[in-house]
MARTOR-875919 format. One record per residue: x, y, z of N, C-alpha, C, O in turn. Coordinates in Angstrom, 1 decimal, always signed. Last residue first. Example, Ala and Ser with C-alpha at 12.3 -4.5 7.8 and 13.67 -1.06 7.14 Angstrom:
ATOM     npx     npy     npz    capx    capy    capz     cpx     cpy     cpz     opx     opy     opz
ATOM   +12.8    -2.2    +7.1   +13.7    -1.1    +7.1   +12.9    +0.0    +7.9   +13.4    +1.1    +8.0
ATOM   +13.2    -5.7    +7.8   +12.3    -4.5    +7.8   +13.2    -3.3    +7.8   +14.2    -3.3    +8.5
***
This chain:
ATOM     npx     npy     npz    capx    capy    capz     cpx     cpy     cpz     opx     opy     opz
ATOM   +16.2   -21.1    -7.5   +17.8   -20.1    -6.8   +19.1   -21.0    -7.4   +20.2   -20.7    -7.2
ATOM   +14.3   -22.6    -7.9   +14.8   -20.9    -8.8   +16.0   -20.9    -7.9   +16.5   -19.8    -8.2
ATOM   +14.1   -24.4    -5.7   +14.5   -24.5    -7.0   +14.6   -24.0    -8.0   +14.8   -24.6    -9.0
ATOM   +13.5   -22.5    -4.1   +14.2   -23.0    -3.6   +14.6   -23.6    -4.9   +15.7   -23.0    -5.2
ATOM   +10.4   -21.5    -4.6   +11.7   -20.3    -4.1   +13.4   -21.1    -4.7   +14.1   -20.6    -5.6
ATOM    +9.6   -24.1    -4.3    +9.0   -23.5    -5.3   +11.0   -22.5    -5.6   +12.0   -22.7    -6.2
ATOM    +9.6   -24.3    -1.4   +10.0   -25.3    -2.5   +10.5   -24.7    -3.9   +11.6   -24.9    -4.4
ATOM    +8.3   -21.9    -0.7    +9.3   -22.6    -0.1   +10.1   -23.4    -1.1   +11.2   -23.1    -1.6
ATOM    +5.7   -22.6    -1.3    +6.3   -21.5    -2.0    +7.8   -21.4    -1.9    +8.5   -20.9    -2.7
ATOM    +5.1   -25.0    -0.3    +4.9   -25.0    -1.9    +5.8   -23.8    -2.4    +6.5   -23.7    -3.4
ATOM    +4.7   -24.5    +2.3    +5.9   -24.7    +1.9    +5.8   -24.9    +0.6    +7.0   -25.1    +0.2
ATOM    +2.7   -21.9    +1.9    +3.7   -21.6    +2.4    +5.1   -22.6    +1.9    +6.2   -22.1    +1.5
ATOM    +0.4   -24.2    +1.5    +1.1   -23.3    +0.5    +2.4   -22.9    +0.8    +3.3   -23.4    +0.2
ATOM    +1.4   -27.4    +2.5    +0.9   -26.5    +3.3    +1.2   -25.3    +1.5    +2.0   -25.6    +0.6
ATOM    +1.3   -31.1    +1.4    +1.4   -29.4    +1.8    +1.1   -28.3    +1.8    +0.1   -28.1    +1.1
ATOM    -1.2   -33.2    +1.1    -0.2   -32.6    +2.3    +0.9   -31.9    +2.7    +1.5   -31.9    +3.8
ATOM    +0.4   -32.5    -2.8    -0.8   -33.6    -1.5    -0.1   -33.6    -0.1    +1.1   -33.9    +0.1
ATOM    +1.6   -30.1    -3.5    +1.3   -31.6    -3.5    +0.9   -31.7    -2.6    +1.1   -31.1    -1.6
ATOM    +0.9   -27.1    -5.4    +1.2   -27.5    -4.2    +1.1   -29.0    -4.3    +0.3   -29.4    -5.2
ATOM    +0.4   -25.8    -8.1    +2.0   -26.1    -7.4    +2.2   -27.0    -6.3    +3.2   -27.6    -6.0
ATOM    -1.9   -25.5    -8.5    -1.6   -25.9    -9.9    +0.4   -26.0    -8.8    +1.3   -26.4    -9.5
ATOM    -3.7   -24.0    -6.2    -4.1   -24.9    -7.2    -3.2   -25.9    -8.5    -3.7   -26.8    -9.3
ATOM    -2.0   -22.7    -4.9    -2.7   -24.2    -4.3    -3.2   -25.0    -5.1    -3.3   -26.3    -5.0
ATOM    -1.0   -21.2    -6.7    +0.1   -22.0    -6.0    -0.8   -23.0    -5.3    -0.3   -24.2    -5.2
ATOM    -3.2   -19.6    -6.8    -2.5   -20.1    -8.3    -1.7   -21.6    -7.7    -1.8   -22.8    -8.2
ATOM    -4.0   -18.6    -3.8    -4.7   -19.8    -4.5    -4.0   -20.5    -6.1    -4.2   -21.7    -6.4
ATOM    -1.7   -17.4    -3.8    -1.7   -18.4    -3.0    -2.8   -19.1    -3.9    -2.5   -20.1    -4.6
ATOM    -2.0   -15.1    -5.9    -0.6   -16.1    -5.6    -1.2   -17.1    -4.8    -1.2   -18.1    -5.5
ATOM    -4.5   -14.1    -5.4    -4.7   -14.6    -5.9    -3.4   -15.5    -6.1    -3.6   -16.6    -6.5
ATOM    -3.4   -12.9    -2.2    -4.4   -14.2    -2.4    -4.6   -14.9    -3.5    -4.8   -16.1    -3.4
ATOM    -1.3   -11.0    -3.7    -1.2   -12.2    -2.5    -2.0   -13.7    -2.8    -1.8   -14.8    -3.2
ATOM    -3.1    -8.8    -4.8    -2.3   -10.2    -5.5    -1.7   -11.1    -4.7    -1.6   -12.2    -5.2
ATOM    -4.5    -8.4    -2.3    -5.2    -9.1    -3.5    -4.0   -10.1    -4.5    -4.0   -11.3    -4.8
ATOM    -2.7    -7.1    -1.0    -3.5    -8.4    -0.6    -3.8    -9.1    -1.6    -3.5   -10.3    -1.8
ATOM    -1.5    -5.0    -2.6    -0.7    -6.0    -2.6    -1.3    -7.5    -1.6    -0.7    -8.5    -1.4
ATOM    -3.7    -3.2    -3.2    -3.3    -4.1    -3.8    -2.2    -5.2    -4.0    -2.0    -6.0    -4.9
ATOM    -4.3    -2.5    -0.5    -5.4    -3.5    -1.4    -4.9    -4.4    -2.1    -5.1    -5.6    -2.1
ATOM    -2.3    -0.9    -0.1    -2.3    -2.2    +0.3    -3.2    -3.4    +0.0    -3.0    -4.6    +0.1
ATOM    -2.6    +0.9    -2.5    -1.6    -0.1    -2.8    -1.7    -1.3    -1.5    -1.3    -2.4    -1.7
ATOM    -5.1    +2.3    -1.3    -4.8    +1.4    -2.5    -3.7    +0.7    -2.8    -3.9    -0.4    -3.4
ATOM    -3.5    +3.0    +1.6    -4.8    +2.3    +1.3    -5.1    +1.4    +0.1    -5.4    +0.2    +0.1
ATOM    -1.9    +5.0    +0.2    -1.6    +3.9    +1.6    -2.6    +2.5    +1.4    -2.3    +1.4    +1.2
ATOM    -3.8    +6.8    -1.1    -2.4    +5.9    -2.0    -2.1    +4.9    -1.3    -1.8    +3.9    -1.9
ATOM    -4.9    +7.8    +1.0    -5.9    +7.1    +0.2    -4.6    +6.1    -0.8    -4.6    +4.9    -1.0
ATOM    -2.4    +9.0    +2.5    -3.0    +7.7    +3.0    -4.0    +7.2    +1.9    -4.0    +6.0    +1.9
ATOM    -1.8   +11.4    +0.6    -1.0   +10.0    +0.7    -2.0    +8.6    +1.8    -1.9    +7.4    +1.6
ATOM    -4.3   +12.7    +0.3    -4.1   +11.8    -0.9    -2.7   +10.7    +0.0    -2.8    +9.5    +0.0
ATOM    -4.5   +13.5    +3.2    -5.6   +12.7    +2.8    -4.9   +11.5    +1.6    -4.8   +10.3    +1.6
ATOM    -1.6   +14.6    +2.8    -2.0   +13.6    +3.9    -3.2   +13.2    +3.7    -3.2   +12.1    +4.1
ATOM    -2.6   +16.8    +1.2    -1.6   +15.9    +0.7    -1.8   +14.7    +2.1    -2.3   +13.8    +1.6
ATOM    -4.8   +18.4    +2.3    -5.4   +17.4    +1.2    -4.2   +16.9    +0.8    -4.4   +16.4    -0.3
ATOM    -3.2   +19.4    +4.6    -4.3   +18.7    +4.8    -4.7   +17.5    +3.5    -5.0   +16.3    +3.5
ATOM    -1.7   +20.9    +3.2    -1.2   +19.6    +4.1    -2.1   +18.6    +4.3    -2.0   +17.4    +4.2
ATOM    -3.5   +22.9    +2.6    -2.4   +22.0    +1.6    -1.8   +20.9    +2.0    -1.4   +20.0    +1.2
ATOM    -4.5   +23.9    +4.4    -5.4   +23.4    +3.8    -4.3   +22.7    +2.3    -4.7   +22.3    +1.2
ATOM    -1.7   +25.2    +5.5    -2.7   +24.1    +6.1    -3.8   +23.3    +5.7    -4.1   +22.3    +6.2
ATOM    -1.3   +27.0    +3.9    -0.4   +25.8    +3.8    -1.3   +24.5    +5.0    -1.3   +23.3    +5.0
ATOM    -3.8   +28.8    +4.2    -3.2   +27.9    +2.8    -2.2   +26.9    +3.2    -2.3   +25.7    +2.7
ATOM    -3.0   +30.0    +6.4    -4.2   +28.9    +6.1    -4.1   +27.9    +4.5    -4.4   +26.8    +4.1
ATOM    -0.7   +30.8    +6.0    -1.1   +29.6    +7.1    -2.0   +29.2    +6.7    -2.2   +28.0    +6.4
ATOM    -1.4   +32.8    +4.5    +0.1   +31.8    +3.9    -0.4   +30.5    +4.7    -0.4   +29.4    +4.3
ATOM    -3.0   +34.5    +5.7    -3.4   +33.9    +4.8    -2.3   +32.5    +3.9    -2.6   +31.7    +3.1
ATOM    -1.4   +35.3    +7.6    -2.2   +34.6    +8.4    -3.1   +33.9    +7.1    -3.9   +32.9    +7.4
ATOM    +0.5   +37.1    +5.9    +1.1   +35.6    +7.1    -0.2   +34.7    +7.2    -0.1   +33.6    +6.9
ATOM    -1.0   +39.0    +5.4    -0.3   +38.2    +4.2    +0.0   +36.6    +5.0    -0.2   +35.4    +4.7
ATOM    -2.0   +40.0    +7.7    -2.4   +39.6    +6.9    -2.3   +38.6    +6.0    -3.0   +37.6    +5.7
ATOM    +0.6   +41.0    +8.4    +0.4   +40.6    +9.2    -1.1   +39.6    +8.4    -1.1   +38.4    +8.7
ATOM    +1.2   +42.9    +6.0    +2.4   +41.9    +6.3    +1.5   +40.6    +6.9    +1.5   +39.5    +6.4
ATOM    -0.8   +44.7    +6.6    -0.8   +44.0    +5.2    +0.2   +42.6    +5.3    +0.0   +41.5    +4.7
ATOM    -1.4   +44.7   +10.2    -0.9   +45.4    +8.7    -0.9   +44.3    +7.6    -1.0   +43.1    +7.9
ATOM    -4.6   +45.5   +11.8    -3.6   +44.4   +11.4    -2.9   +44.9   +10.1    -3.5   +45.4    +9.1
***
């Protein structure tokens, strides 16, 4: 095998073990920001059930409402 032929077959393995741990890190980043946009969700909805919403409504239209007299 010549030095060329070498050189190639070690560029592949490196760009493959480079892909590899950039597609691990972008899905673990995938993963943390959807955490984190559940979490502030839930704690929005409960803030909004607790201290926005009126008696026989729903959150959704609390947020609705809510939306609607900012605009």
């Amino acid at each position: 095998m010549s030095l060329r032929e070498e050189n190639e077959k070690i560029a592949k393995k490196v760009t493959t073990g480079y892909k590899k741990v950039e597609d691990g890190a972008v899905d673990s980043f995938k993963k943390v920001e959807q955490k984190a946009v559940e979490t502030y969700d839930d704690i929005s909805d409960k803030f909004i059930d607790k201290f926005f919403k009126h008696e026989n409504e729903t959150v959704e239209e609390a947020k609705e409402r809510l939306k609607k007299s900012h605009d």
